[in-house]
N, C-alpha and C positions, 0 to 999 in steps of 0.2 A: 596517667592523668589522675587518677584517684590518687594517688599518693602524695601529687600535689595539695590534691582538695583538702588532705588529713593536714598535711604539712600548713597549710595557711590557715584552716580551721583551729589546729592546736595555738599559732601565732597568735591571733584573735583572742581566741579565750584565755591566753596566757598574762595580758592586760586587763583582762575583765575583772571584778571584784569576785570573789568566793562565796559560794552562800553554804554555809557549813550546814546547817540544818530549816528542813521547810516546815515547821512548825512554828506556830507564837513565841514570841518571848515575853510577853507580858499572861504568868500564870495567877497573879494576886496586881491587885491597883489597889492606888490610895485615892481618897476622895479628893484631894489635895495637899499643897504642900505649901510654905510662905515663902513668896516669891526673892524676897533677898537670899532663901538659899540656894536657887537657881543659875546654873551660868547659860545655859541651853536647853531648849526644847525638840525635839524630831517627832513629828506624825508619822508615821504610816499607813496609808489607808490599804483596806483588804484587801486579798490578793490571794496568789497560788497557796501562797504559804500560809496564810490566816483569813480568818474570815472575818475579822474584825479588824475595825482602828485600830492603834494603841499609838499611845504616846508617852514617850520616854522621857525623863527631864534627866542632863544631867548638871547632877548637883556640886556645886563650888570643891566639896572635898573631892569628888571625881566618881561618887558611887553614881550609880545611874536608880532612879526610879518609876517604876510603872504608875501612873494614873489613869484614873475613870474618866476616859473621852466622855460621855455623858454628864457628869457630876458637875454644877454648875461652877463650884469655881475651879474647875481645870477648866472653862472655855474659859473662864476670866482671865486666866493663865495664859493661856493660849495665843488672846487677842492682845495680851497687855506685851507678848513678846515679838508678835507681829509687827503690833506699830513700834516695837523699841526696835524693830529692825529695817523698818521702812523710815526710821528717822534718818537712820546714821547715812 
């Protein structure tokens, strides 16, 4: 019986996503960035792994960077790509 339990528990997590490390990934933020060189944004709100927001933009060449959830214009950032995604 246990063996099973291992066997359908490893099945499960074998789909699950990886979480490589429970620490932040955001150790430096910018106060912002100009929105043309954005292709996406990701929140994260805090959690096991961090005790803070962050949010990550990532930027048209493909680098990713960290910005100051606080910083007024990452929420301008934010909301501007909210409703660009609540248009489509």
């Amino acid at each position: 019986m246990l063996l099973l339990l291992l066997v359908a528990a490893g099945r499960r997590a074998a789909g699950a996503p990886v979480v490589n490390e429970l620490r932040c990934h955001c150790l430096q933020t910018l106060q912002g960035i100009h929105l043309k060189n954005i292709q996406s944004v990701k929140v994260t709100p805090p959690g096991p792994h961090c005790g803070q927001t962050e949010v990550i933009a990532t930027l048209k060449n493909g680098q990713e960077a960290c910005l100051n959830p606080e910083a007024p214009m990452v929420k301008k950032i934010i909301n501007k790509m909210l409703n660009k995604g609540s248009t489509n």
